[in-house]
N, C-alpha and C positions, 0 to 999 in steps of 0.2 A: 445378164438377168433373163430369166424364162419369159417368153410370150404367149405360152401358149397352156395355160395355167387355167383351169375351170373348175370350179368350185358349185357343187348342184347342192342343196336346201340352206333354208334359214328356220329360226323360227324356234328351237331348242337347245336346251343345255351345250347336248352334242356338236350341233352344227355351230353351236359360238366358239367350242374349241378349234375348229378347222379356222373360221375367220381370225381367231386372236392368234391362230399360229402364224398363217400368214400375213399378217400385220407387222407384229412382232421382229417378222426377218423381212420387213420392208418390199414384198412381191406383190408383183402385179398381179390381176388375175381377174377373171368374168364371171360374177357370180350368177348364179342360175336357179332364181330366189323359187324353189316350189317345197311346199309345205307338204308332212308327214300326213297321212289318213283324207286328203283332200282329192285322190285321184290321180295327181301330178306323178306320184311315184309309180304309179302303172299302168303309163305309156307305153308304148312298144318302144317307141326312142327309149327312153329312162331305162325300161327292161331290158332292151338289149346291153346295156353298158351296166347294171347292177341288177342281175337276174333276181335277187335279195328284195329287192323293191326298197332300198334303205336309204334315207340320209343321214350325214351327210356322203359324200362321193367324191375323189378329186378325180379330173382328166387333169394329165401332165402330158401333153404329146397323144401317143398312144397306150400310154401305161393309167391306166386304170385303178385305186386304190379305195376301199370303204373302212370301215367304223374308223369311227374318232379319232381315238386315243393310234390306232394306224397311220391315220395320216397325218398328223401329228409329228408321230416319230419319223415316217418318212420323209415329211418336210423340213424336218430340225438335221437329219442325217444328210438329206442332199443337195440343201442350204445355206447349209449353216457357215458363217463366215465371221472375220475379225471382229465386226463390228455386234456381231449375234450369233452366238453359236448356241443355246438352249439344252445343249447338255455337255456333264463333264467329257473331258477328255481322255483324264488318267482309268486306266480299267477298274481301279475300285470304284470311283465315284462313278463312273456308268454305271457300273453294276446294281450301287445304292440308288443311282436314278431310275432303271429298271426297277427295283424292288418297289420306291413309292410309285412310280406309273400302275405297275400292276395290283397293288394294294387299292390304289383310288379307283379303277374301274370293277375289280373285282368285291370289294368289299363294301365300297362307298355308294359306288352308282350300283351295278348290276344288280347285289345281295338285296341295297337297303330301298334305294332312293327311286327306283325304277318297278320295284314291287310297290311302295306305296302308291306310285303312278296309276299302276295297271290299275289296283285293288281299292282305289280312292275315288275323290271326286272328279279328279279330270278323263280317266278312260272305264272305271266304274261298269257303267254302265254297256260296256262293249265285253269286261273279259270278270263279271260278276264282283257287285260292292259285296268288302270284308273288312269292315273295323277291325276284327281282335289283329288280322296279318296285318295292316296298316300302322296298328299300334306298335306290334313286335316287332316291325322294322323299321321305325322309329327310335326306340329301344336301342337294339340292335346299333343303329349308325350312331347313334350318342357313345354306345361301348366303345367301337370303333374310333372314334374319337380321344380316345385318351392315349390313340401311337401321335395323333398331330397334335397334341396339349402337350404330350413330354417332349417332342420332338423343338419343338416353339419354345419349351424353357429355357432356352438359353440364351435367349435374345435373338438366338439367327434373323436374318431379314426374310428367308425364303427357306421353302425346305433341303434346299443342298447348300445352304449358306447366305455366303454373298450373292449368291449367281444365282438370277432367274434364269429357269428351265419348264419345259412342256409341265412337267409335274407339278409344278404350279398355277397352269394352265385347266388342267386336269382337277386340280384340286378347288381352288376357285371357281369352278363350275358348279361341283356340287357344294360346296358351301353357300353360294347362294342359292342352287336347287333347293338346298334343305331349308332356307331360310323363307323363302315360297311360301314351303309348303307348312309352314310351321313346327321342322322337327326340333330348330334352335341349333348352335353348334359351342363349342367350347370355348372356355373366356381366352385361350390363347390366339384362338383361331380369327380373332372380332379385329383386333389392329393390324394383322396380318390380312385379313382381305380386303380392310382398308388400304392397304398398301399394293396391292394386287390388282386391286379394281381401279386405282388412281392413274394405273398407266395408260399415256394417250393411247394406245393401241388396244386398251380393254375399249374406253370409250368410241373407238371409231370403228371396233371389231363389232360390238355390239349393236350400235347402227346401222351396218352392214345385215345383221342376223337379224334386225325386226322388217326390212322390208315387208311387204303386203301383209303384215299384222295389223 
């Protein structure tokens, strides 16, 4: 097992996916609990290792990795073992795992969930309040919503089936993002992050990511 495993921010959607990954696959690791727009992220330290000024960050050794849904996959790829592998194996179902990874950050967070951020009541006031974009992408992530509603009908337990994987990690994030912020999410989606959120590694990952909140 790695020792040498450093995890830099808490405190959001993003930085609870790095903790719930590494939970998930049972690693050790030091977290290095500094919050977003508080100063921490631009440190000379911090800058030297994520010129970005971004959380969350992992150190593994000397390899150096940022955004989220990256280290994520990084971790599930050069972790992953018998007991937790977090993605498929077979090239199709990687591929379909790819496909929902890239769909959640790209449509889910980025497009929807992360303009309402900027243009809302939590940063508002840093990058100009806009109700009508607020509302449109709200809107917008409900539409979106109806690939995880058809994809859920079929009773799957997760979105690659039986097997949880990061894309669920991923997706669970912003469902309860959305659910925050009051965009609401789809009737399929509601037992499904039920099931998602019950895992002991949501609860301990999550604990981890409120430090100094």
């Amino acid at each position: 097992m790695p020792d040498n495993l450093v995890l830099w921010g808490v405190g959001t959607p993003r930085t609870l996916r790095a903790h719930w990954t590494l939970h998930e696959l049972g690693l050790h690791y030091t977290s290095r609990p500094i919050l977003p727009r508080s100063g921490e992220t631009k440190t000379a330290e911090f800058t030297a290792l994520n010129p970005r000024q971004k959380i969350p960050l992992l150190q593994d050794g000397d390899f150096t990795i940022g955004e989220s849904a990256a280290i994520a996959a990084y971790l599930t790829q050069t972790y992953s073992n018998h007991r937790c592998r977090l993605h498929p194996e077979q090239p199709d179902g990687y591929a379909r795992w790819l496909e929902w990874c890239f769909f959640i950050v790209a449509e889910l967070d980025a497009t929807t969930l992360y303009v309402i951020r900027r243009h809302g009541t939590n940063l508002g006031h840093l990058y100009a309040d806009a109700p009508e974009v607020v509302a449109a992408a709200g809107e917008y992530f409900r539409q979106q919503l109806r690939h995880v509603e058809t994809a859920l009908a079929d009773g799957r337990s997760y979105l690659m089936g039986d097997e949880f994987t990061t894309a669920d990690i991923l997706l669970g994030t912003c469902l309860t993002w959305a659910i925050d912020y009051g965009v609401g999410i789809c009737d399929n989606a509601v037992p499904y992050l039920q099931r998602v959120t019950s895992r002991e590694s949501y609860r301990s990952s999550s604990k981890c990511n409120m430090a100094k909140i």
